[in-house]
PyMOL commands that place a pseudoatom at each C-alpha (Angstrom):
pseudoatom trace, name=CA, resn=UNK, resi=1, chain=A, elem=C, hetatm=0, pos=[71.821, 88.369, 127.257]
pseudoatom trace, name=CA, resn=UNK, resi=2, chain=A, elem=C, hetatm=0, pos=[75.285, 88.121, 125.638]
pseudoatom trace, name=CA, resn=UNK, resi=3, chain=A, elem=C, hetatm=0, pos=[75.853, 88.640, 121.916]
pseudoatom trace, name=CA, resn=UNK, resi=4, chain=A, elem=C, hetatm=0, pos=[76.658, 85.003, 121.481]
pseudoatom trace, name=CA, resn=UNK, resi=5, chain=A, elem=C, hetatm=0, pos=[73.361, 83.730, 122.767]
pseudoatom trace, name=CA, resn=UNK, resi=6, chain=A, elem=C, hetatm=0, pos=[71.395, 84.978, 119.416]
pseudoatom trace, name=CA, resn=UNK, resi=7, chain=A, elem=C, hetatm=0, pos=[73.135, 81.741, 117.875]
pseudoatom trace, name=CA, resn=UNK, resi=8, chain=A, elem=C, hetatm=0, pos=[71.923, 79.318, 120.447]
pseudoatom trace, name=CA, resn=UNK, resi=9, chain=A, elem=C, hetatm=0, pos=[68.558, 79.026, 118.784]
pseudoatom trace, name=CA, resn=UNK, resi=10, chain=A, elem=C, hetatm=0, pos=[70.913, 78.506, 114.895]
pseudoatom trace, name=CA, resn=UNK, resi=11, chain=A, elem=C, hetatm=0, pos=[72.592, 75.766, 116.739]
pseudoatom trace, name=CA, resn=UNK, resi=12, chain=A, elem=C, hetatm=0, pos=[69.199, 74.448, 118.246]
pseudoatom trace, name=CA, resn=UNK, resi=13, chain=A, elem=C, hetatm=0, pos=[67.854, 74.228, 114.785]
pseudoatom trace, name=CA, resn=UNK, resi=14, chain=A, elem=C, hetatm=0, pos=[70.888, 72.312, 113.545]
pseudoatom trace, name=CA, resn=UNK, resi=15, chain=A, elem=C, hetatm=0, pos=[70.805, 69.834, 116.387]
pseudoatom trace, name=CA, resn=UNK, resi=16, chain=A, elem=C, hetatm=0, pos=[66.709, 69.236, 115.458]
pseudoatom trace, name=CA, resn=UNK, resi=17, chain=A, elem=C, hetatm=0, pos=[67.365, 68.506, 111.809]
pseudoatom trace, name=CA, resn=UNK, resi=18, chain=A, elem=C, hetatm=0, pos=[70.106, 65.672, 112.660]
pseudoatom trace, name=CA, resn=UNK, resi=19, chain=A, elem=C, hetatm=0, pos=[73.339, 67.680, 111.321]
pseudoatom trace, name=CA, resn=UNK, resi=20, chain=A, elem=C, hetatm=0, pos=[75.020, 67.055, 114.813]
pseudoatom trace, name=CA, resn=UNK, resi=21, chain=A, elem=C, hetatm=0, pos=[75.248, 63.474, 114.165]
pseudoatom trace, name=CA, resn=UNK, resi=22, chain=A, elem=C, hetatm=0, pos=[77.014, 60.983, 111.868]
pseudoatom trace, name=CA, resn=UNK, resi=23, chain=A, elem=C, hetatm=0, pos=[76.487, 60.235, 109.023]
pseudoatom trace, name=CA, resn=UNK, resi=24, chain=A, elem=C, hetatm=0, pos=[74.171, 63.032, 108.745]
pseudoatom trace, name=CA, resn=UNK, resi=25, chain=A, elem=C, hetatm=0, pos=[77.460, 65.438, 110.030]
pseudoatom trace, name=CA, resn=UNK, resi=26, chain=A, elem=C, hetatm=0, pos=[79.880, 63.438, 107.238]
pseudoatom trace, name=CA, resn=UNK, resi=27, chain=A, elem=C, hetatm=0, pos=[76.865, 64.680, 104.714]
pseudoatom trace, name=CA, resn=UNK, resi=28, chain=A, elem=C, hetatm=0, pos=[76.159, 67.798, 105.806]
pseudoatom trace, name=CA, resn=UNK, resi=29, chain=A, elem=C, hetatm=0, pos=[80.318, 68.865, 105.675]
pseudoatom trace, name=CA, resn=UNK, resi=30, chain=A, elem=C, hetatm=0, pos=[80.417, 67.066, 102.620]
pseudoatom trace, name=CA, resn=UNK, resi=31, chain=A, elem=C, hetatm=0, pos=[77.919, 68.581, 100.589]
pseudoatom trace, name=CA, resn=UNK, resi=32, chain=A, elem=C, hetatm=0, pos=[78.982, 72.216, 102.301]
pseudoatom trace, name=CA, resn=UNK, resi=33, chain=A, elem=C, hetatm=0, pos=[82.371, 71.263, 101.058]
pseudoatom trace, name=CA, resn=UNK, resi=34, chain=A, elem=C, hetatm=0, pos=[80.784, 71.117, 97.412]
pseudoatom trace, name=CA, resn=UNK, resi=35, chain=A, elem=C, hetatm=0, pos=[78.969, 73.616, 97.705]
pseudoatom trace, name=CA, resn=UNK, resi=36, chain=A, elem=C, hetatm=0, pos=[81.561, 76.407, 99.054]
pseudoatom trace, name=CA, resn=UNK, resi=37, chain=A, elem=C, hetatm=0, pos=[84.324, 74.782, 96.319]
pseudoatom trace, name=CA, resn=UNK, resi=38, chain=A, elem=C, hetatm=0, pos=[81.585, 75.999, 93.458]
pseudoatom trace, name=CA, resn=UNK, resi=39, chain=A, elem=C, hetatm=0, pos=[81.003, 79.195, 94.896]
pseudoatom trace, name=CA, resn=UNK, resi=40, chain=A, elem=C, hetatm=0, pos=[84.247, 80.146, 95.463]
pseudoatom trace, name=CA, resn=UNK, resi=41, chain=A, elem=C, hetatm=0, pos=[85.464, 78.882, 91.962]
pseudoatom trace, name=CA, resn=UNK, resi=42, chain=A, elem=C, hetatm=0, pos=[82.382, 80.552, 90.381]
pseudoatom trace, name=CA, resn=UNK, resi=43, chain=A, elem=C, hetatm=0, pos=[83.308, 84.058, 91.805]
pseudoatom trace, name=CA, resn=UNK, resi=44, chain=A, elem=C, hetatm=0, pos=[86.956, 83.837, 91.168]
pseudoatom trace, name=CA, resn=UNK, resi=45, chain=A, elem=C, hetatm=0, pos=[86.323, 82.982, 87.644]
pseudoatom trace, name=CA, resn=UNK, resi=46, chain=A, elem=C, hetatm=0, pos=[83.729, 85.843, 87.674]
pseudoatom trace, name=CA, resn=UNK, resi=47, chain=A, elem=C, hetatm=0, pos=[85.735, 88.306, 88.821]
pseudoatom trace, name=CA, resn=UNK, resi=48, chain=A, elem=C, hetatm=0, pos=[89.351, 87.665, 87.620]
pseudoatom trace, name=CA, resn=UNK, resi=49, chain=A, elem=C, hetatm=0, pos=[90.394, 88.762, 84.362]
pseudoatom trace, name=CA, resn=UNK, resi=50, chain=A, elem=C, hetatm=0, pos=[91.068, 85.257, 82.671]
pseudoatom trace, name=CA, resn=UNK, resi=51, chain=A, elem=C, hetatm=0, pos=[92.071, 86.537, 79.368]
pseudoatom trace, name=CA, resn=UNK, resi=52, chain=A, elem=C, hetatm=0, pos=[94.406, 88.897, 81.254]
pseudoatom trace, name=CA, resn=UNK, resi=53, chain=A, elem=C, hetatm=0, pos=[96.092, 86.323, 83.681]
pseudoatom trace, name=CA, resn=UNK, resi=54, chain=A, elem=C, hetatm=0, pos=[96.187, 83.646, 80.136]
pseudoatom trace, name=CA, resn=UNK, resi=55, chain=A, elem=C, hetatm=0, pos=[98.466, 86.622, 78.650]
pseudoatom trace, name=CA, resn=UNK, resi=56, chain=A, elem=C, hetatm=0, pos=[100.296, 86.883, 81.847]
pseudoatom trace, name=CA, resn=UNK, resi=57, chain=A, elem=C, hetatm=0, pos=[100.910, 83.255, 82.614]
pseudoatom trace, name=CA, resn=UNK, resi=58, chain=A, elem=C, hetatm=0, pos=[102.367, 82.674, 79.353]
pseudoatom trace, name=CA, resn=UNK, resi=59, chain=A, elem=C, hetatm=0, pos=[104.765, 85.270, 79.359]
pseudoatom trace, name=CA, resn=UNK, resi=60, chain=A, elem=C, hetatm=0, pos=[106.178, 84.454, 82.702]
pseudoatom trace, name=CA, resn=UNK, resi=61, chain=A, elem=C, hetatm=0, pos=[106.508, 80.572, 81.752]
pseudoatom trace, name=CA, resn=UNK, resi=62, chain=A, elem=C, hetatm=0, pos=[108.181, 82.067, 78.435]
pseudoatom trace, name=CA, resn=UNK, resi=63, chain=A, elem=C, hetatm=0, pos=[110.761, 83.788, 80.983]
pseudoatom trace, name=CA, resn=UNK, resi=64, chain=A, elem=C, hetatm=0, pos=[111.370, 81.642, 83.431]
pseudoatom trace, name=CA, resn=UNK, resi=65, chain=A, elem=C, hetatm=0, pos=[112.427, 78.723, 80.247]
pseudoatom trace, name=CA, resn=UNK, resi=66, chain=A, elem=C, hetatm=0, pos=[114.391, 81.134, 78.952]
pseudoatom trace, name=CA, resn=UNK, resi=67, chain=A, elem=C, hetatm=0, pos=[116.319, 81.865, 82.262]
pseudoatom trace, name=CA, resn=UNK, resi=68, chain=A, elem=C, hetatm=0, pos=[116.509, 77.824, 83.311]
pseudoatom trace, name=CA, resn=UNK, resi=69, chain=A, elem=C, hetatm=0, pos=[118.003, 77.743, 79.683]
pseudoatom trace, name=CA, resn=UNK, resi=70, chain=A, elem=C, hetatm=0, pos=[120.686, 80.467, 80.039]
pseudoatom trace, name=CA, resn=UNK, resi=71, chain=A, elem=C, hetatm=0, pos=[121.749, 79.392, 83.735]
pseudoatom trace, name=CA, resn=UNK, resi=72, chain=A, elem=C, hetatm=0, pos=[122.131, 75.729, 81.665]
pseudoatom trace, name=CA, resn=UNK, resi=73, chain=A, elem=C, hetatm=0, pos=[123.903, 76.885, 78.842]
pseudoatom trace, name=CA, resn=UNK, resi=74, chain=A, elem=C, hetatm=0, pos=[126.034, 79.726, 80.624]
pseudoatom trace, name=CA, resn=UNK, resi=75, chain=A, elem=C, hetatm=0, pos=[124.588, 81.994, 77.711]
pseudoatom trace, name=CA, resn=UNK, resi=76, chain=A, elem=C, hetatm=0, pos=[125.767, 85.426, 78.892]
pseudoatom trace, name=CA, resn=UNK, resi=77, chain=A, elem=C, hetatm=0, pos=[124.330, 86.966, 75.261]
pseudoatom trace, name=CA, resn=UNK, resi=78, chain=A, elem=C, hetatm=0, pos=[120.716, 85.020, 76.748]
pseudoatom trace, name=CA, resn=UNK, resi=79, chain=A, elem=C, hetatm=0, pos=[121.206, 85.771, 80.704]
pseudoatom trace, name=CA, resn=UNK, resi=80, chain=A, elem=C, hetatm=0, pos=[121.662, 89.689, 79.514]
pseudoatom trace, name=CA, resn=UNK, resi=81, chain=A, elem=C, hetatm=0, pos=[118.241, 89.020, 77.739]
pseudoatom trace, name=CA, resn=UNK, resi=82, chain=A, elem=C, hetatm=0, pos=[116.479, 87.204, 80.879]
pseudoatom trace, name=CA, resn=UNK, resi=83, chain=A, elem=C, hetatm=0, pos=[118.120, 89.907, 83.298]
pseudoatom trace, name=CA, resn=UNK, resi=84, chain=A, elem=C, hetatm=0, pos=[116.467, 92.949, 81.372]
pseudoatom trace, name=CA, resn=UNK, resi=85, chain=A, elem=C, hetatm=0, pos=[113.174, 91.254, 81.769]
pseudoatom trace, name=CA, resn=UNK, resi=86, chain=A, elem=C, hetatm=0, pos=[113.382, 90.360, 84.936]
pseudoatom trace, name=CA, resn=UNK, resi=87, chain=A, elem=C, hetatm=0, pos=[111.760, 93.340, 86.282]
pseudoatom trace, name=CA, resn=UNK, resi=88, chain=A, elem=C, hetatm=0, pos=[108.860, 93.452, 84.130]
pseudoatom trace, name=CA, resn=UNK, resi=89, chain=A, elem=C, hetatm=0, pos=[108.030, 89.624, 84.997]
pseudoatom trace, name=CA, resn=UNK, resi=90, chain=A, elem=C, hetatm=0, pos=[108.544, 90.592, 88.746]
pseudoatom trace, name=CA, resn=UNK, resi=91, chain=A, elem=C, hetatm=0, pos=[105.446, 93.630, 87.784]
pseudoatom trace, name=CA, resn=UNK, resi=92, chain=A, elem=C, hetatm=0, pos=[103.827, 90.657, 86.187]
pseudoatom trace, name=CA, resn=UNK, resi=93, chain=A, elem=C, hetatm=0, pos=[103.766, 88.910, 88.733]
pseudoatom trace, name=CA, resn=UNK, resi=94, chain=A, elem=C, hetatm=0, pos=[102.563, 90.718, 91.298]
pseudoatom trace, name=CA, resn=UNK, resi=95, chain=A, elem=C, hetatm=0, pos=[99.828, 91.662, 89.232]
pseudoatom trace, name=CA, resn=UNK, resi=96, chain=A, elem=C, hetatm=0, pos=[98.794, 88.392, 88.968]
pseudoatom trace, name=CA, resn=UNK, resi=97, chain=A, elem=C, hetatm=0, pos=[98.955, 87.707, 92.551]
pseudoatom trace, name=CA, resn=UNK, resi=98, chain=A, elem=C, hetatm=0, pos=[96.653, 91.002, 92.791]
pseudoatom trace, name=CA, resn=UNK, resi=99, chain=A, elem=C, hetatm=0, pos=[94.513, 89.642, 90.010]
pseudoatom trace, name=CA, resn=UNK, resi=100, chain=A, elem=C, hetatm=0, pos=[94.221, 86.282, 92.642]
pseudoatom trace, name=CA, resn=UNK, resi=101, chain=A, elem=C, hetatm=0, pos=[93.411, 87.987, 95.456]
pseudoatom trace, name=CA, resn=UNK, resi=102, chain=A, elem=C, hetatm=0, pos=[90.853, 89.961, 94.070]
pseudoatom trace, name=CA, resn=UNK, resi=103, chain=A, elem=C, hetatm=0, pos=[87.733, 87.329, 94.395]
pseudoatom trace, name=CA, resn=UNK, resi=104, chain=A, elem=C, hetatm=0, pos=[88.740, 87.139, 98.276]
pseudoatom trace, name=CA, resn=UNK, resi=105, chain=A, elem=C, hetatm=0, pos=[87.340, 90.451, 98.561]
pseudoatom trace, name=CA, resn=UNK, resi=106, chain=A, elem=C, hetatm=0, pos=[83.416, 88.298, 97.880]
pseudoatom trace, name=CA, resn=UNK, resi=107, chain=A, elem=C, hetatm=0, pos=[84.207, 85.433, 99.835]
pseudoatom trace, name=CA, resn=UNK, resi=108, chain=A, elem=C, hetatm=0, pos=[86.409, 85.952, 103.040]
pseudoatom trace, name=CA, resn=UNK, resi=109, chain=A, elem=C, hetatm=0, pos=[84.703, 87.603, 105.788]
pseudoatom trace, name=CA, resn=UNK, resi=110, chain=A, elem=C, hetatm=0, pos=[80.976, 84.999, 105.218]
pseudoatom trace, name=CA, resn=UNK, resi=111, chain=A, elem=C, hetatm=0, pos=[83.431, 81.990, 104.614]
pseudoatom trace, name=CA, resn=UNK, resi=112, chain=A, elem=C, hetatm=0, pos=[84.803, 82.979, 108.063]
pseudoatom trace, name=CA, resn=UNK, resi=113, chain=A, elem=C, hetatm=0, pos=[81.869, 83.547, 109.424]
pseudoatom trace, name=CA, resn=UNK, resi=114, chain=A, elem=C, hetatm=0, pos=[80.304, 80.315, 108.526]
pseudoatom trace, name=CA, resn=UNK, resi=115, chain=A, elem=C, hetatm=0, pos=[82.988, 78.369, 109.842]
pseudoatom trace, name=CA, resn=UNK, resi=116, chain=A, elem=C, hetatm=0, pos=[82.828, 80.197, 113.013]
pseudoatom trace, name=CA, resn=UNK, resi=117, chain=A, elem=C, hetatm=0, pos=[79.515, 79.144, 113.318]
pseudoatom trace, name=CA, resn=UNK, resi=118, chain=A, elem=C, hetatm=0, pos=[79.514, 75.900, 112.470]
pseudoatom trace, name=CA, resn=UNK, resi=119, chain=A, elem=C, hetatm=0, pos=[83.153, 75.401, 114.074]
pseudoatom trace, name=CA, resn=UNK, resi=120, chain=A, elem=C, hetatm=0, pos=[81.473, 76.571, 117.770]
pseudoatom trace, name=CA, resn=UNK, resi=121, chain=A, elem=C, hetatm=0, pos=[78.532, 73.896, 116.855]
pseudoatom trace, name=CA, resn=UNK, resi=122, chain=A, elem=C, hetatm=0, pos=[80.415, 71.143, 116.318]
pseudoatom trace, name=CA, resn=UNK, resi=123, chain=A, elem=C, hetatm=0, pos=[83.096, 72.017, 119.385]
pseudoatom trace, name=CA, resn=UNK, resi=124, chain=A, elem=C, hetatm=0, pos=[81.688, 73.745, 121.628]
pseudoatom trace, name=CA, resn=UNK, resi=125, chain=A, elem=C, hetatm=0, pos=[77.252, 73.105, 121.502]
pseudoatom trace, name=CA, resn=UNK, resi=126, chain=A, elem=C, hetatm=0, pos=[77.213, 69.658, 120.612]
pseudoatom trace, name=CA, resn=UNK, resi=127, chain=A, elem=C, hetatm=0, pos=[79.418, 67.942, 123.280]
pseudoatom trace, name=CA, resn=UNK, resi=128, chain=A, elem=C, hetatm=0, pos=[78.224, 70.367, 125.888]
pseudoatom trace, name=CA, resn=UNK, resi=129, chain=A, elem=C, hetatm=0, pos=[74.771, 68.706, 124.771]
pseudoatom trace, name=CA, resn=UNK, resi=130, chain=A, elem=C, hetatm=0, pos=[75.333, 65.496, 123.958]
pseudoatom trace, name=CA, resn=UNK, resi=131, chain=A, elem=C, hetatm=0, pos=[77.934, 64.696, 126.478]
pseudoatom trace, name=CA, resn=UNK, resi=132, chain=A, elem=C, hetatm=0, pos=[81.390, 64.120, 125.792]
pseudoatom trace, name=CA, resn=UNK, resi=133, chain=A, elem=C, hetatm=0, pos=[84.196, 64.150, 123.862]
pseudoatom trace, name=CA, resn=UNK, resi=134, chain=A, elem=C, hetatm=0, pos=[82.463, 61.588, 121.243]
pseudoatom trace, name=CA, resn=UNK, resi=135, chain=A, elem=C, hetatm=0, pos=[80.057, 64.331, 119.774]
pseudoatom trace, name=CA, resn=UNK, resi=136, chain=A, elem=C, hetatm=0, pos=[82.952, 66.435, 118.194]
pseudoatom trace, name=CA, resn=UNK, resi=137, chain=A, elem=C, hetatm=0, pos=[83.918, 63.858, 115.928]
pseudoatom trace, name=CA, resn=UNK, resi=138, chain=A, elem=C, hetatm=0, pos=[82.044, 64.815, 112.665]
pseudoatom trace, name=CA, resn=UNK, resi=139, chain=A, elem=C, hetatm=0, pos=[83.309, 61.358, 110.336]
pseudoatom trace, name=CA, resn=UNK, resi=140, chain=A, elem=C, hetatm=0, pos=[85.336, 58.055, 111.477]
pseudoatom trace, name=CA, resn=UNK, resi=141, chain=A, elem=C, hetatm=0, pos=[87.755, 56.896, 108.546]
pseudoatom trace, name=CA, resn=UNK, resi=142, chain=A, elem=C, hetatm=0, pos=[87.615, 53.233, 108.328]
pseudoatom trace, name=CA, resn=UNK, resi=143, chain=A, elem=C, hetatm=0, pos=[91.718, 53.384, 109.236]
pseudoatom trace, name=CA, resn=UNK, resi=144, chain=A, elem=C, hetatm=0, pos=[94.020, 55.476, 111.452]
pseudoatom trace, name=CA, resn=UNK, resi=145, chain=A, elem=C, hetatm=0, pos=[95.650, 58.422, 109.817]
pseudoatom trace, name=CA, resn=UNK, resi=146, chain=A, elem=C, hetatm=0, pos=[99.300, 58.636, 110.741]
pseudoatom trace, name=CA, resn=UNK, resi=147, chain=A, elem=C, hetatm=0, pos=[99.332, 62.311, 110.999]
pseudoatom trace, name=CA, resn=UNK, resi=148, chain=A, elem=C, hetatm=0, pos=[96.663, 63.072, 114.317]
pseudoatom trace, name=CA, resn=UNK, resi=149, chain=A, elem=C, hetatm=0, pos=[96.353, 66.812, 113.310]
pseudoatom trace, name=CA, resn=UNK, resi=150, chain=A, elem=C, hetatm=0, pos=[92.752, 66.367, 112.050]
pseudoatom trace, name=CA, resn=UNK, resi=151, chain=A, elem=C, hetatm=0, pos=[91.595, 64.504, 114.376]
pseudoatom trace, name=CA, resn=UNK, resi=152, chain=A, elem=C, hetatm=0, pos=[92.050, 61.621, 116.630]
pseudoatom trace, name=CA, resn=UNK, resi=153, chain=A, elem=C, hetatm=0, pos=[93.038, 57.508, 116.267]
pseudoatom trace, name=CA, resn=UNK, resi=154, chain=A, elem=C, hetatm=0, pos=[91.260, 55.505, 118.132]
pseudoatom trace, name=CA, resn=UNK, resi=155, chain=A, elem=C, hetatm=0, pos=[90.894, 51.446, 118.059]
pseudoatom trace, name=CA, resn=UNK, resi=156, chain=A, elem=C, hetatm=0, pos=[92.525, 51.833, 114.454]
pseudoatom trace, name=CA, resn=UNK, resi=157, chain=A, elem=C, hetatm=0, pos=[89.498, 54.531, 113.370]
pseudoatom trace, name=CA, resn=UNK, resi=158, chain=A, elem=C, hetatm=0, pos=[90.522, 57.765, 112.483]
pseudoatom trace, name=CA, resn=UNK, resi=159, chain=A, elem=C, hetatm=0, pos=[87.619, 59.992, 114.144]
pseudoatom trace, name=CA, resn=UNK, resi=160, chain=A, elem=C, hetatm=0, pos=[87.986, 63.886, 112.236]
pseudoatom trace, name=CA, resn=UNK, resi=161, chain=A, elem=C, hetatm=0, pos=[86.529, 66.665, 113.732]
pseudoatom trace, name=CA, resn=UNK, resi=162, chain=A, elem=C, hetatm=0, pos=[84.910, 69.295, 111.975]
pseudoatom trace, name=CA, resn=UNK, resi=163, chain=A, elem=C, hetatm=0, pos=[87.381, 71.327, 110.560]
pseudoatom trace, name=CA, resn=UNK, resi=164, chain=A, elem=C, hetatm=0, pos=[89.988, 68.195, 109.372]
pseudoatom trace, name=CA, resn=UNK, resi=165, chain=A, elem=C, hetatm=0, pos=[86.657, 66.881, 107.323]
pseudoatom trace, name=CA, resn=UNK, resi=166, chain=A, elem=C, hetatm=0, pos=[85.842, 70.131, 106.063]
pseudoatom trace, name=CA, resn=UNK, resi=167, chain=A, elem=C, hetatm=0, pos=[89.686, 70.733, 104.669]
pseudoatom trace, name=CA, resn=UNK, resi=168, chain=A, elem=C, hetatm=0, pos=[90.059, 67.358, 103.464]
pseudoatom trace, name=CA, resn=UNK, resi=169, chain=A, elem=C, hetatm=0, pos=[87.006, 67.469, 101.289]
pseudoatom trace, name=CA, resn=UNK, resi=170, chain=A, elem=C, hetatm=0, pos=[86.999, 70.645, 100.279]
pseudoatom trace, name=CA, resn=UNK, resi=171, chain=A, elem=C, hetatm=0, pos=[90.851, 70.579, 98.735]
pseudoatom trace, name=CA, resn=UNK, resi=172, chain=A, elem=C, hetatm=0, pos=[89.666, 67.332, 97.131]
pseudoatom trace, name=CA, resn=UNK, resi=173, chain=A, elem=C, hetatm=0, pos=[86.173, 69.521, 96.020]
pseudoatom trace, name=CA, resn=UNK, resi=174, chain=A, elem=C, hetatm=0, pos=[88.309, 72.428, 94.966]
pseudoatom trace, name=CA, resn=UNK, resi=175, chain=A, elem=C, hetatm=0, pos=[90.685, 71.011, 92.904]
pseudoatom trace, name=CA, resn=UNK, resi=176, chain=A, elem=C, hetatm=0, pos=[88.272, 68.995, 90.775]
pseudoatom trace, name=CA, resn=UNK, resi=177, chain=A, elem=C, hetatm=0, pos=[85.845, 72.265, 90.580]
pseudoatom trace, name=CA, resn=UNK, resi=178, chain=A, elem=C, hetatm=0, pos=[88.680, 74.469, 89.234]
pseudoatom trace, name=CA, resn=UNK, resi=179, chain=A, elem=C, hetatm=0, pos=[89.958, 71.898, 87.023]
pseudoatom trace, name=CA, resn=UNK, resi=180, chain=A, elem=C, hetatm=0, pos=[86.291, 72.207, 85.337]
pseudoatom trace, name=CA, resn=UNK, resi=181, chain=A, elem=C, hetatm=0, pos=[86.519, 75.769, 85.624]
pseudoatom trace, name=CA, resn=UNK, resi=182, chain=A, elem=C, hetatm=0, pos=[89.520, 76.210, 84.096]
pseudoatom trace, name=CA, resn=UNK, resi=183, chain=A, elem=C, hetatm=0, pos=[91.408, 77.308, 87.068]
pseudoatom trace, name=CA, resn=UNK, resi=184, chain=A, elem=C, hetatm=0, pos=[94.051, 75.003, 88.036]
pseudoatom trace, name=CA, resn=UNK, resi=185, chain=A, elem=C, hetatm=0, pos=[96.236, 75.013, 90.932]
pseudoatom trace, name=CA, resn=UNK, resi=186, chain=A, elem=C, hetatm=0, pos=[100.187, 74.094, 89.834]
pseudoatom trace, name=CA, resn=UNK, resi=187, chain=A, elem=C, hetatm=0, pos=[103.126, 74.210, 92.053]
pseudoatom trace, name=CA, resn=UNK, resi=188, chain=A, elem=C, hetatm=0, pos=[103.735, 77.750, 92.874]
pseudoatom trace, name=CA, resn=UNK, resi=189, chain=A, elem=C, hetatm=0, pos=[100.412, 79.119, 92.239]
pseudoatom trace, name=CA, resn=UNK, resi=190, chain=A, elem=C, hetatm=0, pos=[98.081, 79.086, 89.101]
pseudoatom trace, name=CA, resn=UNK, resi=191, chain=A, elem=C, hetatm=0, pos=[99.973, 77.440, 86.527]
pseudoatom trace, name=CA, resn=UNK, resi=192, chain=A, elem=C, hetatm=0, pos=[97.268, 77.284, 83.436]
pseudoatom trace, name=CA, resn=UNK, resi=193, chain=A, elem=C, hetatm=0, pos=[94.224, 78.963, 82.825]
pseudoatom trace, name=CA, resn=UNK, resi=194, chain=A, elem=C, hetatm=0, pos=[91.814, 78.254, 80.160]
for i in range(1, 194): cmd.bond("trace and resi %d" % i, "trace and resi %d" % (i + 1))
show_as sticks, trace
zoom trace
């Protein structure tokens, strides 16, 4: 007996309770989706220092006006100013970026784990047992997708594997969930924290 033959009987149970086929797959990623967004988003506002980052985040936005302004203007009196500080912001920043990174410390090795798991049961177990190339597809979109990175067109249906559904819903799930939670995603990284 290999190592990986202790998950056989996991994926056994999955197949028995219906999760290996749609729409009971498009549920089941769906509501995992939801459910990994809120963790996630719980812990990182749990464990980052909001009040910190708030402080942060304003001060580099403060900077980064006043630098757009002087390279505008051609304010050598202001770009002196903006130059000084630049090293400070740099620290600033980095410290956010540590601040960001902290949470992943909770999350990282189950979430990859997880989709490990559930990546070899919707690739690898289920069209091994129910035969064929069909069984990987976890959701069919009622159109094609022009892109075929998540999955695959066929007879205008856009049939998503696992992983395409999971990343599609869960950005959609993630940025709605840290909008409530007061950690929005801007262009560039976290761009306002309440």
């Amino acid at each position: 007996m290999v190592w990986w033959d202790l998950i056989i009987p996991f994926y056994e149970g999955l197949y028995a309770l219906g999760i290996g086929q749609r729409p009971v797959s498009t549920l089941f990623v769906l509501s995992l989706s939801l459910l990994l967004s809120i963790l996630i988003s719980v812990v990182s506002r749990v464990v980052m220092d909001m009040d910190k980052l708030n402080r942060y985040q304003k001060e580099i936005s403060t900077w980064n006006k006043a630098k757009a302004e002087a390279q505008k203007t051609a304010n050598k009196r202001l770009y002196r100013k903006v130059k000084r500080k630049e090293k400070y912001i740099q620290k600033i920043q980095s410290k956010v970026m540590t601040e960001r990174f902290k949470p992943m410390i909770f999350y990282m090795a189950p979430f990859f784990a997880l989709f490990w798991i559930l990546n070899g049961f919707y690739n690898g177990y289920l069209p091994t047992v129910m035969g064929g190339e069909i069984a990987r597809f976890v959701v069919v979109l009622p159109f094609s997708f022009p892109i075929e990175f998540f999955g695959v067109n066929i007879d205008n249906l856009h049939h998503m594997y696992f992983w395409g559904w999971y990343a599609m819903t869960s950005f959609a799930f993630g940025t709605i969930v840290q909008k409530v939670l007061g950690l929005q995603m801007g262009m560039g990284g976290m761009s306002g924290f309440r």
